[in-house]
N, C-alpha and C positions, 0 to 999 in steps of 0.2 A: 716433097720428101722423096728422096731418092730408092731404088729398089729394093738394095739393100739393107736401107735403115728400116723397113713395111713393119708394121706390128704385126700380130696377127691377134688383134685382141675380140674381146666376145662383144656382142651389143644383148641386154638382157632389160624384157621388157619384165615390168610388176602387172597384174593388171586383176581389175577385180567388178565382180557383174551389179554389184552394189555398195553405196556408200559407207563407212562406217566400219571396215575391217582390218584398219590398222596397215592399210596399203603402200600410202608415204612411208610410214613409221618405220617398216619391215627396209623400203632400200637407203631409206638415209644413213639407220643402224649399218647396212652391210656395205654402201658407199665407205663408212670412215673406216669399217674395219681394212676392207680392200687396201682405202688409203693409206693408211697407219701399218700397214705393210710392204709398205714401198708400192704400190703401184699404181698407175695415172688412170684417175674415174674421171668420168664425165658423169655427171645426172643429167639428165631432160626432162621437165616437166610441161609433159603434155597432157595434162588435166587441166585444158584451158578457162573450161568455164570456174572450176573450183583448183586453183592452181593453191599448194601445201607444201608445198617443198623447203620455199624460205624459209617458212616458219620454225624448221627447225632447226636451222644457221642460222637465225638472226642476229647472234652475238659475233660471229665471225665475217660477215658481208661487210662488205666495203663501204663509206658512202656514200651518196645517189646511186647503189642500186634500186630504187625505188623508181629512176627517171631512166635507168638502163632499156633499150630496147631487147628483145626476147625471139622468142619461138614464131609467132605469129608475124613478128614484124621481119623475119627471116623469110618466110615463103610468103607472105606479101610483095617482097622485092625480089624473089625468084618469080612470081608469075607477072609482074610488070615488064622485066628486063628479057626472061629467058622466052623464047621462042617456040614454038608445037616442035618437038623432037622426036620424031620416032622409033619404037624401038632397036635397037643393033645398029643405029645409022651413023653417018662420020658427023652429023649433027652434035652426037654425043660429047664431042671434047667441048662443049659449051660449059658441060658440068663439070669437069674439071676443073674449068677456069672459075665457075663459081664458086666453088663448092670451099674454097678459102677462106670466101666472106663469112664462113661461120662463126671463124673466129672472132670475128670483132661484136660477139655478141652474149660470147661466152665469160663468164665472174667468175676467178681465183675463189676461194672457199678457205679461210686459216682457223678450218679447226685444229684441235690441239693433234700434234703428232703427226699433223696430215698436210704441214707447210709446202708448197708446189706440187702435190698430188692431188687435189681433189677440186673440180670444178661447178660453174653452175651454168648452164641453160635455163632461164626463167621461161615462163611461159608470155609475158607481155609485159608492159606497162599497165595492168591491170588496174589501178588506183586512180588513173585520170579519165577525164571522159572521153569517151569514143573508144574505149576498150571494147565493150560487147558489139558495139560496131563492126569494128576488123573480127571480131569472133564468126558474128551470126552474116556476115557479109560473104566470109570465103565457102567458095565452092569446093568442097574436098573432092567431089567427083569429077568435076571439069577438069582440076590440074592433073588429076593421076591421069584422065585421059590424054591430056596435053601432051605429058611427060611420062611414059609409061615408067620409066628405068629410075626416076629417079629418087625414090625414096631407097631403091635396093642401091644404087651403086651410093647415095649417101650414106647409106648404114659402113657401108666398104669403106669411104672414105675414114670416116671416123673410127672404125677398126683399126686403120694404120696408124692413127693419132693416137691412140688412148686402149690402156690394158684393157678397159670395159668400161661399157658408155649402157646405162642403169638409166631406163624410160619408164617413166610415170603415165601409164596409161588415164583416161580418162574412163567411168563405169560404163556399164552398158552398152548394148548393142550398134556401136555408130559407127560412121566412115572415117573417125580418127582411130575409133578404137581398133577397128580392121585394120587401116597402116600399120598401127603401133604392134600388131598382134599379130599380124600375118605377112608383113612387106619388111619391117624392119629386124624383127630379133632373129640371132641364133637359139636363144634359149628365151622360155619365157615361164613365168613364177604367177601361178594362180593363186592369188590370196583369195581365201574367203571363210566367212561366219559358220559354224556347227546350226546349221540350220539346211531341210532339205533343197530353200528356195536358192540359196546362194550356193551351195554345192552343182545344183543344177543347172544352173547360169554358167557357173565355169567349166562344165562339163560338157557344153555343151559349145564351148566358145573353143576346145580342147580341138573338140573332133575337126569344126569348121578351122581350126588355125593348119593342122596336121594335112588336113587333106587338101587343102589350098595350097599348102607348101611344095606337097607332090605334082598338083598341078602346074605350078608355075615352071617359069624359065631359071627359079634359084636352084642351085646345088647344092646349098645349106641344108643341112639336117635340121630339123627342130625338132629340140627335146623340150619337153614339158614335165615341170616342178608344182606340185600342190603341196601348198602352205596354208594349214590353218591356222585361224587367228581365233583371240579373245576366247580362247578359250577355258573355262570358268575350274579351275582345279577344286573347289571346294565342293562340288557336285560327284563326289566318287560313281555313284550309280547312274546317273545322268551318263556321264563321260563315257563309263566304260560301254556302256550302250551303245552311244553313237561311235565310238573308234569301231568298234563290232562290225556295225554297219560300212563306216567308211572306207575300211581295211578291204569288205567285200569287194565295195564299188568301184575304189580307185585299183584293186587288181586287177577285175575287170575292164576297167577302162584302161589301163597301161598294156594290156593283153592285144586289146580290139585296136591301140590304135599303133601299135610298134608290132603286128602281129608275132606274137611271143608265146613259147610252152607256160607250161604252171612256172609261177614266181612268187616268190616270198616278200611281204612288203612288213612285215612285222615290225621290225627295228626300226623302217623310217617312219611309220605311223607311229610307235610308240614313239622315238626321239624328238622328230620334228612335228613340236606345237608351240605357237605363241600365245602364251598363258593370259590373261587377264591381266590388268594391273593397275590398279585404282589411282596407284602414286602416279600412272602417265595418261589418265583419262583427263584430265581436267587443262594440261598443258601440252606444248611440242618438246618435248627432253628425248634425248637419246642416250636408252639404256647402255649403251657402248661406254659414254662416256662418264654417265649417273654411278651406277654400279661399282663397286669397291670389290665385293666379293663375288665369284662368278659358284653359286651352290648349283645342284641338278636341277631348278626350278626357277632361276633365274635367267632374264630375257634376255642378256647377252651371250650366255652360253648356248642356245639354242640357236641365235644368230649364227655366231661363230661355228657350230658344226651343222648349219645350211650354209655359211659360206666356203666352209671345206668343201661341200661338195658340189656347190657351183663353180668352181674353180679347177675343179677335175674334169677329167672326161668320165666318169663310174658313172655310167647310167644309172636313175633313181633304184632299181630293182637291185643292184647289187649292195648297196650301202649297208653296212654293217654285216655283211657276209663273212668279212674276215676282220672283222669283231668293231668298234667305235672309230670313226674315222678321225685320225688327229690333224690337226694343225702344225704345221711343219715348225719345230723350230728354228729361230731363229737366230744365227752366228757372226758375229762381225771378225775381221782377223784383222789385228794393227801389226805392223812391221815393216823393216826396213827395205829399202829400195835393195841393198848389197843381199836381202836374204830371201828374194823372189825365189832362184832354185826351191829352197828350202818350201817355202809355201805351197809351188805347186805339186812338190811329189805329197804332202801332207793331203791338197784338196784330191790327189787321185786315192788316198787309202779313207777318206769320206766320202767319194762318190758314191759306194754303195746304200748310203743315206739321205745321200739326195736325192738319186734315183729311187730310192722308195719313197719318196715323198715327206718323210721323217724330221727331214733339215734343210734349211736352205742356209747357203752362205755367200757372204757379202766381203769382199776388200776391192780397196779404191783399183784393181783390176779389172772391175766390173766400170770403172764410171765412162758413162757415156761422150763421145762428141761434144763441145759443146754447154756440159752443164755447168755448175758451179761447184765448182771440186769441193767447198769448208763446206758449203750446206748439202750436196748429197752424203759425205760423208759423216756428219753430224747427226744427217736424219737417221741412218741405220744405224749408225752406234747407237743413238739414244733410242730405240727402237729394237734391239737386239736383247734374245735372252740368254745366251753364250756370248762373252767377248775375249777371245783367243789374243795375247799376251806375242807376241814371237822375239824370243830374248836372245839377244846377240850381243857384241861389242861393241856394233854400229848401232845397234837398237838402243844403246843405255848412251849414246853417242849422238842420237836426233833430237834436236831442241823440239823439232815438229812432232813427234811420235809423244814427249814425256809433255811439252804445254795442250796438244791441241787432243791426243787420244788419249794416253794412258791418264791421266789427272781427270780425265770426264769417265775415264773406263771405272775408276778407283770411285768415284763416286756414285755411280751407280749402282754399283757391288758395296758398297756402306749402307745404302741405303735398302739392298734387297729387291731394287728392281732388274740387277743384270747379274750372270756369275761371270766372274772376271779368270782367268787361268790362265799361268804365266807357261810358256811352251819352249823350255831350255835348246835351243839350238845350236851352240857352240859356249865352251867354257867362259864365263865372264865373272865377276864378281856383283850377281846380281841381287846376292843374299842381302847386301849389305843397303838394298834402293827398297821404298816402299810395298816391292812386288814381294820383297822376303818376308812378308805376312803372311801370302798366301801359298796355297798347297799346289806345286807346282808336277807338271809332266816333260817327260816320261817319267816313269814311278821312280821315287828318292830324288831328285831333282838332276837325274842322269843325262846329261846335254847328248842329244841325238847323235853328233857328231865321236861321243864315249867310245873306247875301247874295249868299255864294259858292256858294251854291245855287241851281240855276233856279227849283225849288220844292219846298216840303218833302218832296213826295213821290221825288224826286228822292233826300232824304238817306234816309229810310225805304229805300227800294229797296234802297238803297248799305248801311245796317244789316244789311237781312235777307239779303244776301245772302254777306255776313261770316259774319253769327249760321249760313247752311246752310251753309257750307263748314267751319265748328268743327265743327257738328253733325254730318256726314260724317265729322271726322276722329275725333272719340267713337266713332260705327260700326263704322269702319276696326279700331281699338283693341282693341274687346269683340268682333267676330264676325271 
């Protein structure tokens, strides 16, 4: 990958000091949502002995993934092939040249809405024999000492590749869990049970991950997220008790290990809990995709505002400071190639929404090098909760715009899953086409280019300030 093309994406480890806390559950929910937002996950499951992760793809895997080689059979062929390397040494581009081979080890994922975004890293051939072989065979210590650099400059590697690459740690205190907790992430997500023994384990796995980070030769920051789980809402005085407590602890602990003044953790302690849920005890479902309605007590809405704030830089302590953190929404804009001018001065009197984090927007100006023009742009249309109209004479004029955007726009807005808004740009006769249903902008269906305008910045204005009053009411909606 060339310099310029570099991602800069996060790697974020799950990880938890005992079995049984809804661990998997938490990144495969926050994989799709990632995904289902346009952007390229990787999972890794590295819970070799007890690998979970398929389990909750299993309708969407391809297959013989079942005969696909994995994680283990990955660095089983890095310590055959690759050489003792030393740290900082010109040895080093060995791993560049390997570090390719990931690929071919990695499985597409087609969950729903998350077609070319979301990936899988198994952990092995687990099912056949001589799996716990290659498990309980590898020396986790010998290779790191082999290879000092190279689970950090792999974590790098995969950075460049992929918005955020979401590692399944394996419990307790072992030499993968160390990689996966201390070599590999920028951020890392402490799941654990309302109980003192599992709170303790991860607190304790906190400080060791923090203060090894300091030590080492990375420049990454690592921030630490605590995420409880199963936690039992029918218990009012139970609960309240223990948040009491934990509200204490983890200020304290976020104090001690980011040395920090007094901080308020209230909002995220009340906000972020993963409830109990009996409908998901018994099977692997992901509420992402189970769920119909997102109420305040529902497992996808508590996902979704941890995954807002994974995807920020807001340090945990600030969250909710300037009130519920939202989810940006989401805008797609169809239009004609002739009325690009028009689009970009529109996206500069929206920037200040998108620079607040508010909205993000998407037209085929965005598409990358390389990808596949009908399916990147299909996935955000069909993925967008604003879809902007830009109406012209050429626009009522593009066979491509009325079969392949607006007719899928129209439909989605039928159906209540997108608002569709037709955006008058020059006089045309557009009353008289399907979009004359709807309620179009600038206000009275005043084409930008109007004379009834003082200046076009005037109609702009008058747009964007429709387009944030929608966008509000979307908010309203979902939080």
């Amino acid at each position: 990958m060339k310099s310029e093309d570099k991602k800069n994406g996060n790697v974020i480890t799950f990880y938890s000091y005992k079995g049984g806390t809804g661990r998997s559950m938490a990144l495969a929910n926050v994989a799709v949502i990632l995904a289902q937002s346009g952007k390229k996950v990787l999972m890794i499951d590295w819970d070799l002995e007890a690998p979970g992760l398929p389990k909750y793809f299993k309708p969407y895997l391809p297959k013989g993934f079942d005969t696909q080689e994995g994680l283990i059979d990955l660095f089983i062929h890095a310590r055959e092939v690759l050489p003792e390397i030393k740290f900082d040494s010109k040895e080093e581009a060995l791993l560049d040249a390997f570090f390719p081979k990931t690929e071919q080890y990695i499985t597409p994922v087609k969950a729903p809405k998350t077609d070319g975004y979301l990936f899988l890293l198994k952990a092995g051939r687990e099912k056949e024999e001589g799996y716990s072989d290659q498990i309980g065979g590898f020396n986790w210590a010998d290779f790191f000492f082999k290879i000092r650099s190279f689970f950090t400059k792999w974590a790098l590697y995969l950075s460049e590749r992929y918005d955020y690459v979401l590692i399944d740690s394996r419990t307790g205190h072992t030499d993968t869990g160390g990689i996966c907790t201390m070599q590999m992430p920028d951020k890392l997500v402490l799941v654990f049970t309302p109980n003192q023994q599992s709170f303790e384990g991860i607190s304790n796995l906190a400080r060791k991950a923090v203060d090894a980070r300091r030590r080492s030769h990375d420049l990454r920051p690592l921030m630490v997220y605590f995420l409880p789980s199963r936690i039992e809402l029918n218990e009012d005085d139970l609960r309240e008790k223990w948040l009491l407590n934990y509200r204490s602890e983890i200020t304290d602990l976020y104090r001690t290990l980011y040395d920090l003044p007094e901080i308020s953790l209230d909002s995220y302690v009340k906000q972020i809990q993963i409830r109990h849920a009996s409908s998901y005890a018994y099977e692997e479902k992901l509420a992402v995709l189970e769920e119909k309605v997102e109420d305040k007590n529902s497992l996808s809405d508590v996902y979704r505002n941890f995954v807002g704030l994974l995807r920020g830089d807001t340090p945990v302590w600030m969250f909710g400071v300037n009130g519920r953190r939202k989810e940006p929404v989401r805008m797609f804009i169809a239009y004609s190639r002739a009325d690009s001018s028009y689009l970009e001065q529109l996206r500069i009197h929206l920037s200040p929404l998108v620079k607040k984090g508010e909205m993000q927007i998407w037209s085929d100006q965005d598409l990358v090098a390389g990808s596949s023009w009908d399916d990147e742009i299909n996935h955000h249309l069909q993925n967008s909760d604003i879809i902007l109209i830009l109406v012209s004479p050429d626009a009522l004029d593009s066979d491509y715009l009325w079969t392949k955007e607006i007719s899928a726009a129209l439909e989605r807005h039928n159906k209540g899953e997108s608002v569709v808004i037709p955006v008058i740009l020059r006089p045309c006769i557009w009353e008289m086409t399907p979009l004359g249903l709807l309620q179009a902008l600038p206000e009275e269906g005043r084409a930008i280019t109007s004379s009834r305008w003082g200046t076009s910045d005037d109609a702009y204005h008058n747009v964007a300030l429709h387009i944030k009053k929608i966008a509000d009411e979307i908010h309203a909606r979902h939080h």
